[in-house]
ZABAVEX-64003 format. One record per residue (C-alpha): z, y, x. Coordinates in steps of 0.5 Angstrom, whole numbers, plus 2048, in hexadecimal, padded with zeros to 3 digits. Each point is the difference from the previous one (the first is absolute). Layout:
<pts>
ZYX;...
</pts>
This chain:
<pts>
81F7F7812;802807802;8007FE808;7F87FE7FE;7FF8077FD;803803806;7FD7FD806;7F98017FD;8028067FF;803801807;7F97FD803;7FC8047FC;804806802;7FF7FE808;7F87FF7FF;8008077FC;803804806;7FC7FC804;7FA8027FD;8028087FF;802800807;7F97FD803;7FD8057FC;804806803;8007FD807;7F87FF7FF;7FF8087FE;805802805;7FB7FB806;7F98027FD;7FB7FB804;8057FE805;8047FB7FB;7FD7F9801;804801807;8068027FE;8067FB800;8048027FA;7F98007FC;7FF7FA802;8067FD7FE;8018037F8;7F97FD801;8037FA800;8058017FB;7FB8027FC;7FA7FC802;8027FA7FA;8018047FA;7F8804801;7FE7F8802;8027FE7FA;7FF8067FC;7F87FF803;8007F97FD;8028027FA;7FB8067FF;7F87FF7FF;7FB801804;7FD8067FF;807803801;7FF804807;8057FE805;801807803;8058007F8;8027F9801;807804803;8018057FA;7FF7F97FC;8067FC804;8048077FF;7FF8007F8;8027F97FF;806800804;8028077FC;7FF7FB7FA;8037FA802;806805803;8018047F8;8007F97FE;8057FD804;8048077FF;7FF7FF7F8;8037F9801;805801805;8028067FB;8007FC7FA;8047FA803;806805802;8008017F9;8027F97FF;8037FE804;805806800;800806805;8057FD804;7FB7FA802;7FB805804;805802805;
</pts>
């Protein structure tokens, strides 16, 4: 159980860096981001998480807030996997989540 908590915890750390990471990288590129490589590439990373958070969502929720959706819900799927990764080390006993 403490390895599943800590692999999603790890995946949704990777998404979420992959996510704050496209949008500073679209600020510093402005208009021109659609042909730069590394945005392209934490597109990529990032593309299932908003396709599935876009499945999820209504209709009438605009696709330009569809991105801050997938962000919210990694952010809660990490807290979750933090409170239980937490809460299982102190079952377990410190010294079985080194």
């Amino acid at each position: 159980m403490l390895l599943l908590a800590t692999s999603v915890k790890l995946i949704a750390e990777i998404a979420l860096l992959a996510m704050v990471g496209q949008w500073l990288l679209g600020l510093l590129a402005g208009s021109k981001r659609e042909g730069n490589f590394f945005y392209r590439l934490l597109q990529i990373l990032t593309g299932p998480v908003v396709k599935a958070v876009r499945i999820i969502t209504p209709r009438f929720v605009l696709d330009r807030h569809i991105p801050l959706a997938a962000f919210l819900a990694l952010l809660s799927v990490w807290l979750v996997a933090t409170v239980a990764k937490i809460n299982l080390c102190l079952q377990l006993g410190v010294q079985a989540c080194r």
